[in-house]
Structure formats: C-alpha cells, structure tokens
C-alpha positions in Angstrom: -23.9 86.9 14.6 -20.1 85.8 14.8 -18.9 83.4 12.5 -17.7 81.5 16.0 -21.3 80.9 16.6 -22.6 79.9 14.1 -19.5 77.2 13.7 -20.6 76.5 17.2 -24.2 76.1 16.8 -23.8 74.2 13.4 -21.6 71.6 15.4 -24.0 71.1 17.7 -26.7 70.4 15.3 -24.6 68.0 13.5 -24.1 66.2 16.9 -27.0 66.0 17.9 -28.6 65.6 14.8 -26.8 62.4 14.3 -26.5 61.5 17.9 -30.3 61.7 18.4 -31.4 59.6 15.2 -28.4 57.1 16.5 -30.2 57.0 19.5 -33.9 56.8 17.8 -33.2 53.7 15.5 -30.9 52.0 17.7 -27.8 51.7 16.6 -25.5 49.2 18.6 -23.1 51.6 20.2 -26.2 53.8 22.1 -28.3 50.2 23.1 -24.6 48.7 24.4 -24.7 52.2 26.5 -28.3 52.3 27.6 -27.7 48.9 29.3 -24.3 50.1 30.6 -26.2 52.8 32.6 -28.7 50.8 33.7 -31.2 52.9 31.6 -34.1 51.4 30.1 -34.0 51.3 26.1 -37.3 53.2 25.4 -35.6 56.0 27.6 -32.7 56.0 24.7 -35.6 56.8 22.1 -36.7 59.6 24.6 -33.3 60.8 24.6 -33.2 60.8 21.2 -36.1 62.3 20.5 -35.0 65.4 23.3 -31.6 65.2 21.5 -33.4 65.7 17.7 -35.6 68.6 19.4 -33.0 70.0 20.4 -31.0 70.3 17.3 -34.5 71.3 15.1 -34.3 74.4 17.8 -30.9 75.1 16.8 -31.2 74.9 13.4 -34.0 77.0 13.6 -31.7 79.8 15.3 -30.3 80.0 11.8 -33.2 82.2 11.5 -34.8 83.4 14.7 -30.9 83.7 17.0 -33.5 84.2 19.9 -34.1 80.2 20.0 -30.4 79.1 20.2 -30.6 80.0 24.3 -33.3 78.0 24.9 -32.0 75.2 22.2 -28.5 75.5 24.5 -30.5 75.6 27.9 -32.7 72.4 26.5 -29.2 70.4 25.4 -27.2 71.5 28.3 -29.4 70.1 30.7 -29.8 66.9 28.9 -26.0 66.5 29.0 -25.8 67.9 32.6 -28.6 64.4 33.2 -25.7 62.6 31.4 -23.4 63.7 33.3 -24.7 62.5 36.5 -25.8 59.5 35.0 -22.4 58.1 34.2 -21.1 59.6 38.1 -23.9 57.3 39.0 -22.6 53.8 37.6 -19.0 55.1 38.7 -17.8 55.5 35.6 -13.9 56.7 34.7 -13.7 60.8 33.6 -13.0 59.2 30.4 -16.5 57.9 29.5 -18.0 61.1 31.2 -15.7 63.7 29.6 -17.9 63.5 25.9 -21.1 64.3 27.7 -19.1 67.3 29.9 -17.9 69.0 27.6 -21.2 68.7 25.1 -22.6 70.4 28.1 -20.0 72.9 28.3 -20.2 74.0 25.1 -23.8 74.3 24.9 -23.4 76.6 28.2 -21.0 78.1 26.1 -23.5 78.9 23.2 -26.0 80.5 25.9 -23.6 82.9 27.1 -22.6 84.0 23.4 -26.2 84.2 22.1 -27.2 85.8 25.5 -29.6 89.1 24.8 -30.2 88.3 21.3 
C-alpha cells in the first residue's frame, strides 16, 4: 500500500471520526446546519452514526485494505446525499464545495484501493 493512501485514508478517518461524533453529541455548528437544510435533528445523529461507521471501516482497512472500497463507496455516497442536499436549499458552491470534494476524495480512495 502507498504511503499516499494510507495519508489519504487516515484523513478521512480523522474527518469523519470527528465529524460523525460532532454530529452524534450535537455540537452547535452541525444542529445550526441540520435546521439550515431543513433536515430533522435525529437525522444528524443518523448521519453521524453512518459518518462513525464509516471511518471504523476505514480504520479497519489498516488491516484488511479489502474494506477501504466499500468504507469509500459507504462515505462517498453519504457526501454525494450532501451534496444534493445543499443544491436542494440553493445553497452558494461555497457551502457545497466541503461535502464535494469529501466525496471526491473518497471516490478517489476507491479507485486507488481498487482490486485489493
């Protein structure tokens, strides 16, 4: 495995590590952006529960590189659902651009970790 990936893959754990426990206890900044989207808030615990599955898979690649697709497939989606979450409420490319390119580079880890 390429030290790329694994910088790659341990980003993403840290992420969504913190990201998905943000999410799970409620911290101020994800409840404020719940309500923005027009999402209910026990879908942000959801979300950060997905988000925390997510990252156990990845960090569980560490070991078995054959889970990091699916981990990638699993978080890629999730951002792809942000993504046309925030198109939905017509928000600027600014406030989408975190979730795109999350999503990108969790495509990005698929492609690298493809036939392992």
């Amino acid at each position: 495995m390429s030290v790329f990936i694994l910088v790659l893959q341990s980003l993403l754990v840290l992420y969504f590590g913190f990201s998905g426990v943000a999410k799970v206890i409620g911290a101020q900044y994800w409840v404020d952006m719940f309500t923005h989207l027009r999402l209910p808030q026990w879908f942000r615990v959801v979300t950060g529960i997905v988000q925390l599955i997510g990252a156990g898979a990845l960090i569980v690649g560490y070991w078995m590189p054959g889970a990091i697709a699916g981990a990638g497939v699993w978080l890629g989606i999730t951002m792809l659902i942000a993504c046309l979450t925030h198109v939905q409420v017509k928000d600027s490319i600014g406030k989408t651009m975190p979730a795109l390119v999350f999503a990108g580079l969790n495509v990005t880890l698929v492609i690298l970790n493809a036939g392992m």
